[in-house]
MIVO-114115 format. One record per residue: residue in three letters; x, y, z of N, C-alpha, C in turn. Coordinates in pm, whole numbers, plus 50000, padded with zeros to 5 digits. Example, Ala and Ser with C-alpha at 12.3 -4.5 7.8 and 13.67 -1.06 7.14 Angstrom:
2
ala513194943150780512304955050780513204967050780/ser512854977550708513674989450714512905000350787/
//
This chain:
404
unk484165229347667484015215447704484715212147835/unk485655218947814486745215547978486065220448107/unk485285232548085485155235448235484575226248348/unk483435220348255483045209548347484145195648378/unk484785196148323486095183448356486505191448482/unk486805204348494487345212248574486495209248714/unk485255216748711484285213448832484175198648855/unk484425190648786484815176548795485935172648941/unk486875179148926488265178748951487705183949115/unk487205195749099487005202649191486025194749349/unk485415193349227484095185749325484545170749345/unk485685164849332486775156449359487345156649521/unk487105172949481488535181649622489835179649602/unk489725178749474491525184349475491655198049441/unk492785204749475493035216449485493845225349358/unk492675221549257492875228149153492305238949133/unk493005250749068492845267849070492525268148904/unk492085283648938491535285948758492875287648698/unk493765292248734495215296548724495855284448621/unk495355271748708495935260248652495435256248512/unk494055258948524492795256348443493315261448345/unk493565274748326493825282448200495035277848135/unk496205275348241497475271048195497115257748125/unk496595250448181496135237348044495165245047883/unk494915247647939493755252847788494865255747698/unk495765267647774497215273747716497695260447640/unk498565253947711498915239947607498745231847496/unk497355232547566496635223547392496245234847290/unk496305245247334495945259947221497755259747125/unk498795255847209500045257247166500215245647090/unk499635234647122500455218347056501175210547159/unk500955214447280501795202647364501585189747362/unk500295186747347499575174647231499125175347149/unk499505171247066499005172146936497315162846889/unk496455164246805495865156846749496245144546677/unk495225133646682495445122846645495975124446495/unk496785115746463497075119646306496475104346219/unk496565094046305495425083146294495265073046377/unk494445062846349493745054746492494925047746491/unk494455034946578495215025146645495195016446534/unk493915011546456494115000246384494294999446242/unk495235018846217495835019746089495025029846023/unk493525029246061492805040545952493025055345988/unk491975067245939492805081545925492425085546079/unk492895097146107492445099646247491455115446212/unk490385117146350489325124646333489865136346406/unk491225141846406491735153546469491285156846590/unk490705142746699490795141446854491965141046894/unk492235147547059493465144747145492945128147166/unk494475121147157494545109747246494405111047415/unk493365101547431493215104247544494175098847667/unk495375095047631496455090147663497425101447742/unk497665107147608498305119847630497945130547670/unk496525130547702495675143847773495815142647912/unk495485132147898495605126148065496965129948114/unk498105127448041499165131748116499605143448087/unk499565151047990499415166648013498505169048119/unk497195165848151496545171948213496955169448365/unk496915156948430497845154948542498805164848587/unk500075165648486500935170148483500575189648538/unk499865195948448499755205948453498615208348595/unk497745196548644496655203748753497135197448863/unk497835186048864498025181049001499725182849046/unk499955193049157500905196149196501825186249281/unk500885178349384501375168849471501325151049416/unk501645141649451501365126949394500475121349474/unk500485127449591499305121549714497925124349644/unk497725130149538496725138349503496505127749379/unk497135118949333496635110949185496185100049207/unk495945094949284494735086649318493025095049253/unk492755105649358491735111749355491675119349208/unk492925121449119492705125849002491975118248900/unk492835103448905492955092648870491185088748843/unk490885091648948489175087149005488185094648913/unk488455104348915487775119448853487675119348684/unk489285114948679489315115548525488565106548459/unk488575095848522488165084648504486115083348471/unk485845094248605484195097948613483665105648510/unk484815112848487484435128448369484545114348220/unk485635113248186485955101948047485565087648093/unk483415086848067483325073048089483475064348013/unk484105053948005484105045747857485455044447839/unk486165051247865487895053247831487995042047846/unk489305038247708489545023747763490915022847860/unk490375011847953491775009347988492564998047982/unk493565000248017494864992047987495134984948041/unk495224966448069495854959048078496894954148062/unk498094948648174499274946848159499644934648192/unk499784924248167500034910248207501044908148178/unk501964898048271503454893848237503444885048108/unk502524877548097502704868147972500824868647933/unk500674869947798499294872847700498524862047742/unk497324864247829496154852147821494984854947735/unk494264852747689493354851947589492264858047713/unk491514871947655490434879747748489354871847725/unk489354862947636487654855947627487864844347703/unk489054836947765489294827547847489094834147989/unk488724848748011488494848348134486964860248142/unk486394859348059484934860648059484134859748191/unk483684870148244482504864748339481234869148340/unk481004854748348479444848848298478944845248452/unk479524837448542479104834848611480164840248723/unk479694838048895480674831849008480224821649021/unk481164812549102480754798949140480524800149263/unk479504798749359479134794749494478274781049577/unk479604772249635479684761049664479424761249799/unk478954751949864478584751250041479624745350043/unk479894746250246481034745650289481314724550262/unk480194716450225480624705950175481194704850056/unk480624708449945481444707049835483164713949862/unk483184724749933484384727449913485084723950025/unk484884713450053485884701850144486444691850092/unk485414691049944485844678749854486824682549771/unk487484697749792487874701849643489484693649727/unk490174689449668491814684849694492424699649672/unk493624702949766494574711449728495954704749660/unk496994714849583497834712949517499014715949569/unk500264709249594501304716349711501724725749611/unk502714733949583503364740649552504124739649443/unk504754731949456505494723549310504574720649200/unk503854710149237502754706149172501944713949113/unk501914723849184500954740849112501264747849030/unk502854745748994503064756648943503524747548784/unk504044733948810503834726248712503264728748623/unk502104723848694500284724148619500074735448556/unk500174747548613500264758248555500814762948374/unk502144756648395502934759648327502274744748170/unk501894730648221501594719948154500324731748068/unk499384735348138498304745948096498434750847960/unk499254764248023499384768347864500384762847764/unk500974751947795501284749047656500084741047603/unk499114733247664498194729947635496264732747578/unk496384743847637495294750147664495264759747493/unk494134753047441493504765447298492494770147294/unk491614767947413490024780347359489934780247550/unk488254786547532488084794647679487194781347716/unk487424783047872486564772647933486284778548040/unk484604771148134484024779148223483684766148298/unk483654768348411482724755648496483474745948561/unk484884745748471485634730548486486514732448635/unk487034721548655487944717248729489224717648725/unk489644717148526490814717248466491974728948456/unk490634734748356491114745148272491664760948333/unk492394768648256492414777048291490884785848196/unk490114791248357488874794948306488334805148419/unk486954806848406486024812948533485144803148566/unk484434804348686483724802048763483574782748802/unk484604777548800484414762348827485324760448946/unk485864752948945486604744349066488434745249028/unk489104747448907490044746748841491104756748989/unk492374755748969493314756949024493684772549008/unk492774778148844493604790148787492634792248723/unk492284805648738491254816848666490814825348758/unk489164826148728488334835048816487384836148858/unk486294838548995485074842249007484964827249008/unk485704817049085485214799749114485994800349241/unk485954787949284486654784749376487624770749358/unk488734772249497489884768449483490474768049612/unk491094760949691491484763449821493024768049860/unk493424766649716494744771749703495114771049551/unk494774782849495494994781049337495724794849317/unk496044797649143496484812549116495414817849078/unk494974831749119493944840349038494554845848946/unk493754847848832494034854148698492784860148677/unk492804875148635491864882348552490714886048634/unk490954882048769489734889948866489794902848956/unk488594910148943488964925848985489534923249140/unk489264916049188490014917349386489344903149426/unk490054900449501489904889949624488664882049665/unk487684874249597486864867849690486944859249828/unk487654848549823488104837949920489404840349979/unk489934846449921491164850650007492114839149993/unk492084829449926492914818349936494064816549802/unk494174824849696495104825349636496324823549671/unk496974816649615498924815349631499244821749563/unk498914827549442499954836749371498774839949282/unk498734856549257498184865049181498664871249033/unk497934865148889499074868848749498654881548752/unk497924895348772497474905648728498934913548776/unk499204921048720500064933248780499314944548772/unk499304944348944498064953848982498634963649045/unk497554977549051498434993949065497474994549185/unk498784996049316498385004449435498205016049447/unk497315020449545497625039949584498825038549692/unk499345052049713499215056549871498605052849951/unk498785053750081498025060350123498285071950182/unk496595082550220496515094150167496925099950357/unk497935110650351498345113350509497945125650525/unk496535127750455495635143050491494955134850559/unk494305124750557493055119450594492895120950731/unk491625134950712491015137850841490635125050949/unk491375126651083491115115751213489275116051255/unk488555107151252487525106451289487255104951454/unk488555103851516488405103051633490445107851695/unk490615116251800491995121951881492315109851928/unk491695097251958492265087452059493445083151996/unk493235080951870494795073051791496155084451819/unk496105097451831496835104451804496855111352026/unk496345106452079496345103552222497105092052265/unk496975081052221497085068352189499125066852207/unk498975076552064500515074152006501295083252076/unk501015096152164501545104052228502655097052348/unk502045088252413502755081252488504065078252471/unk504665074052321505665073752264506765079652286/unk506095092852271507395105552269507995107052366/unk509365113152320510365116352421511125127652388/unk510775138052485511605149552449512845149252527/unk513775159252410515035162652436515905171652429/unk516045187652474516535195752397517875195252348/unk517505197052223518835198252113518965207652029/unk520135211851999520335221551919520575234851937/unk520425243451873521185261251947519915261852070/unk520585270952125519835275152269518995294352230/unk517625285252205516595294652151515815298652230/unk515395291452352514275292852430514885295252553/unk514295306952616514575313852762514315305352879/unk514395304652944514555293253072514775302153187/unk513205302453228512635313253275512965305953422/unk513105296753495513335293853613514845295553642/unk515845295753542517335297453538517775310753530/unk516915314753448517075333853436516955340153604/unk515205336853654515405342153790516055338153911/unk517015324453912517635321353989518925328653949/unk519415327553862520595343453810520345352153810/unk519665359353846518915374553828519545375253962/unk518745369654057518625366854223520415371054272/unk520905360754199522295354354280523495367054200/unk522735376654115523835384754068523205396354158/unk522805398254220522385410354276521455421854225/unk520435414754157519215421754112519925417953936/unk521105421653901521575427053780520715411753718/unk520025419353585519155410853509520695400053400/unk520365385153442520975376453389520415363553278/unk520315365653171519275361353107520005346253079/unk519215331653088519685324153033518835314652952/unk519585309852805518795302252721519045287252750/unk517885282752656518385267052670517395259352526/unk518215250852481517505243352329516145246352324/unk515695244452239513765242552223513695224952257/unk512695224552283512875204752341511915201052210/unk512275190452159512115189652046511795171252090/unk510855163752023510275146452038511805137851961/unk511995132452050513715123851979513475110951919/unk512005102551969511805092851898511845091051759/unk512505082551691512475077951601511805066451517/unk510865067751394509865056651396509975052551292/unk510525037451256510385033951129508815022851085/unk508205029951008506985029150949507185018550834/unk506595006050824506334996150720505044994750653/unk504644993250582503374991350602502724987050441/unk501504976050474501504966350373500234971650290/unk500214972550182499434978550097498334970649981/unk497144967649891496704965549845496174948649867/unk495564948749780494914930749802494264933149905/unk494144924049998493084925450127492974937650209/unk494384946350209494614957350291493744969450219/unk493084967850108492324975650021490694976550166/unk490514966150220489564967150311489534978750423/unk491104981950395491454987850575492034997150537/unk491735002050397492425017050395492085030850475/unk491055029050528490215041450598490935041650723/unk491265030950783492005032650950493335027450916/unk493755026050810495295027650828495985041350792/unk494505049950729495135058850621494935071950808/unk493995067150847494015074751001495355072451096/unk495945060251084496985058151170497875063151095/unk498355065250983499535070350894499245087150904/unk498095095950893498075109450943498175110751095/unk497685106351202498335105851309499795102851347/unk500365095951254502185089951316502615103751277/unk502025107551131503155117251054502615129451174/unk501735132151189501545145051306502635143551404/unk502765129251465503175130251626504985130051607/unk505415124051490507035119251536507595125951380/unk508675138951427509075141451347510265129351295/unk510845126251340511795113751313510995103951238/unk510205103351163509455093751092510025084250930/unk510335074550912510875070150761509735060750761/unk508875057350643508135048950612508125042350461/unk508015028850450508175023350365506995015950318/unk506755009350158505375000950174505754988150108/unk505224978550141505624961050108503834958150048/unk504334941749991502734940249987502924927450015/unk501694924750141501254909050233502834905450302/unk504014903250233505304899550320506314910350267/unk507394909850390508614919650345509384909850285/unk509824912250165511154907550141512174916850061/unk512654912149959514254919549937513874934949894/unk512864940149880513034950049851511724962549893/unk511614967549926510174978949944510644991849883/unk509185002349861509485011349814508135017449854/unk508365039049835507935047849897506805052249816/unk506895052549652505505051249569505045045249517/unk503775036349533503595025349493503225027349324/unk502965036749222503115040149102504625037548994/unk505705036649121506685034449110507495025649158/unk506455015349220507115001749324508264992449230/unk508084991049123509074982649052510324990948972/unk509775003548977511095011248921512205020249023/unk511785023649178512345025149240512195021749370/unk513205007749382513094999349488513935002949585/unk513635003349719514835004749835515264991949861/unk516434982249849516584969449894516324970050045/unk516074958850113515704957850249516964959450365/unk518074952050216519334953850326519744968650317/unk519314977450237519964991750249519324993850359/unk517864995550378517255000350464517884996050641/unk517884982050590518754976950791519904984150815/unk520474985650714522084993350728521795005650766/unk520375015850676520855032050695520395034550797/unk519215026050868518835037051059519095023651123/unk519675037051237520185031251399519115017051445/unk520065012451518518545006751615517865011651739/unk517715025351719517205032751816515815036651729/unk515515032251631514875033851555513595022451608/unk511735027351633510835019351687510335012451515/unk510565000951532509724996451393508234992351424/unk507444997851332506184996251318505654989451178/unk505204972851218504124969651068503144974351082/unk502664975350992501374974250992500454967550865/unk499794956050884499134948350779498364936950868/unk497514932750765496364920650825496964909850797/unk498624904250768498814894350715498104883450724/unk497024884750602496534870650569496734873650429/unk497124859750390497794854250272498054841250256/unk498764838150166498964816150158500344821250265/unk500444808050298501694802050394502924805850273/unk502524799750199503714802350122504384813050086/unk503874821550075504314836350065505304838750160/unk504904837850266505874835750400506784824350364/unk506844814350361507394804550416508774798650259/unk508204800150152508474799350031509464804849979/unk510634799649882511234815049780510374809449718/unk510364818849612509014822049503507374825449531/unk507404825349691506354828149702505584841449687/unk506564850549641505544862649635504534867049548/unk503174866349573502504868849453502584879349347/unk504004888349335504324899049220505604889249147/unk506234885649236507824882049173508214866649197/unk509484864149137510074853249233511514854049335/unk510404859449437511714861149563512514852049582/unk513814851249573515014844949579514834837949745/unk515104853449835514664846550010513594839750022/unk512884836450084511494835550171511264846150313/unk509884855350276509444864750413509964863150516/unk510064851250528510254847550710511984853050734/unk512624851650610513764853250637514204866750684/unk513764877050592513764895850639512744900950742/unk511644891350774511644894050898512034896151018/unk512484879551033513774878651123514704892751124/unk515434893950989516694901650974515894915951046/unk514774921950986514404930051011514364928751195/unk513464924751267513204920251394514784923751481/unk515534915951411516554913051485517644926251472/unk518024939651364518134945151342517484958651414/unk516234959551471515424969651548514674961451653/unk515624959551781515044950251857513494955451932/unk513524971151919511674973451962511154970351841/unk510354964951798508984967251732507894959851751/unk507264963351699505394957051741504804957151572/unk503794946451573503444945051405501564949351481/unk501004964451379499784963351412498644955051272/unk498154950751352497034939951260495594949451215/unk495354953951104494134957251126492424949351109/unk493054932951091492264927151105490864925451252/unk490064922751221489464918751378490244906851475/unk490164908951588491574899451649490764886351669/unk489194887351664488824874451629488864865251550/unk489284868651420489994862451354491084855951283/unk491834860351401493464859851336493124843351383/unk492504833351468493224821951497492404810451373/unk491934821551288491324812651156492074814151040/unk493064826351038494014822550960495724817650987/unk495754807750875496994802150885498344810550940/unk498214819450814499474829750830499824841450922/unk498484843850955498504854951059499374847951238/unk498864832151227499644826951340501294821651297/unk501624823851176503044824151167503904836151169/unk502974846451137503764858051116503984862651289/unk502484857751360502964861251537504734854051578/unk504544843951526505754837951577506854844151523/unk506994846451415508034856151348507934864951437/unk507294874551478507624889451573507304888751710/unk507154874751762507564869351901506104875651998/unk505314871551871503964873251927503544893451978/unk504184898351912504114912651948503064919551842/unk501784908351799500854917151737499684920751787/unk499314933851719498434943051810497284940651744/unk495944945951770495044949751721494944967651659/unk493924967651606494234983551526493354989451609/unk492984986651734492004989751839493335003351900/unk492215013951972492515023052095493795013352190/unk492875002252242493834996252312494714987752275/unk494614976552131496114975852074496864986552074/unk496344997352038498145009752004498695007052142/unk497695011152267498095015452367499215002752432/unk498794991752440499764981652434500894976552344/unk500744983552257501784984252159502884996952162/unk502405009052204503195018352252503785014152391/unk502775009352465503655005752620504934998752596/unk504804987052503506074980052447507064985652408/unk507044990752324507495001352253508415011452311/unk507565014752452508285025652514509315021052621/unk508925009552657510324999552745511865000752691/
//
């Protein structure tokens, strides 16, 4: 039954061997999982593996690297159709209250009529909701539901409401998102479709030799050769090695799900060009805390102030994100759509900014649109207008900066 899960895997392109293949078979032939001993809802079990625990034996035993569980993730998922999966919400909403039956699509008049809610007032309402709220509703204005005009649900519209229970982003206008949702990586194999980015970023570098004296220095040798009287005088000198240092930010999931293909190109080009590289990932604003796997974003956090403290400011900081998002996110504590940030964005920006006085924020939005969103013209002002486009010639003006 497995082999084809196997050619599954394969025809994935991940770099799974028969070696590995067999070593799983090995496992479940031993008991490393056991068979069901009974279901979920109490009755006997039919001596199937949980497919819970296969999955992570199987992970475990075929995928060597983490850059690689995304694409496992995908596979397993293609091979076991039907598997159920798992929902995680901070507080229990009723799945038939967010049913979709419909989307709602309104012309740009009706949704001029809709009123927005400031902030306070939103989260009120929110909260008035469920103590109020006992069955599912669709259409309304009120309720927490789908496809109407309401402040909170899904697949409707809202000019500033919370989404709940929708697979990604229609309008882009959410203030705060209830799903606790799982980012990838991104992936730093991803073949360059074009040398210009990695031409682009060359400009950057700065060599310097450091370190033991490995490499012959062939113009110093024959000027000593010369001046000793033929007698051969050999002299070394460091290997020259790129001294720049680059600290890498970079904003992950929700809208940035659009721009994974050319950010995931600019993140294999940086890691090629600058060995000095630290990179971190945020999502839509920085605040108190980022972290390096997003599988693990809430269990191992780097605080922001460790990070200002541990590199120099010789260190080039690089964002990179489309910041569009509500104002509030930025501007807000509590605005972050995972948590309730104590600061407000704007504040570790600054700190950040002011802490690594080079950096440049790249946008991978189209630059025609940044003056239609709100936040994208606050976040310029936060980084003193130093944002780029994800264009050939943003880098290139962004490295020129950079390199001052």
């Amino acid at each position: 039954m497995l082999i084809d899960f196997f050619y599954t895997l394969r025809s994935a392109k991940l770099p799974v061997s028969v070696k590995e293949y067999l070593m799983l078979l090995e496992a479940l032939q031993v008991g490393v999982v056991g068979p069901n001993s009974g279901k979920r809802d109490g009755s006997a079990g039919d001596g199937a593996y949980k497919i819970d625990d296969f999955y992570y034996l199987s992970r475990t035993v075929l995928v060597k690297d983490e850059k690689h569980y995304d694409k496992f993730d995908r596979a397993f998922a293609s091979y076991f159709k039907g598997v159920e999966m798992i929902a995680d919400f901070t507080r229990d909403i009723p799945l038939e209250w967010l049913r979709k039956n419909l989307e709602l699509e309104l012309s740009a008049e009706d949704k001029e009529k809709i009123e927005k809610m400031g902030w306070d007032e939103l989260m009120e309402t929110l909260k008035k909701r469920f103590e109020e709220q006992k069955e599912r509703h669709e259409g309304g204005s009120k309720w927490i539901g789908t496809g109407g005009t309401s402040p909170f649900g899904a697949n409707g519209f809202n000019p500033q409401g919370i989404r709940i229970g929708q697979e990604k982003s229609r309008n882009k206008s959410a203030v705060k998102v209830w799903d606790q949702r799982a980012y990838k990586d991104y992936d730093d194999t991803q073949e360059l479709g074009t040398r210009n980015i990695k031409v682009a970023l060359r400009r950057l570098r700065k060599f310097a030799r450091l370190g033991n004296e490995e490499e012959l220095d062939l113009a110093d040798t024959i000027k000593s050769t010369a001046a000793n009287a033929g007698w051969l005088d050999i002299k070394m000198v460091p290997e020259r090695h790129n001294n720049v240092k680059v600290l890498l930010l970079m904003d992950v999931g929700g809208t940035m799900d659009e721009h994974i293909h050319r950010v995931e190109e600019m993140f294999s080009a940086v890691k090629a060009e600058f060995k000095h590289l630290e990179f971190y990932y945020f999502h839509n604003c920085v605040y108190d805390f980022m972290w390096k796997n997003n599988r693990r974003r809430f269990s191992e956090k780097f605080p922001t102030w460790d990070i200002i403290r541990k590199y120099n400011k010789d260190y080039k900081l690089i964002f990179v994100g489309d910041a569009t998002m509500s104002p509030y996110e930025i501007l807000q504590s509590g605005g972050s759509v995972e948590y309730n940030n104590e600061e407000a964005g704007a504040e570790w920006l600054q700190r950040l900014t002011n802490a690594f006085p080079k950096f440049a924020w790249i946008n991978p939005e189209p630059q025609g649109v940044w003056q239609y969103r709100q936040s994208v013209s606050i976040i310029q002002q936060l980084v003193s207008q130093r944002m780029y486009p994800l264009t050939i010639r943003g880098l290139e003006e962004a490295i020129r900066l950079l390199s001052k």
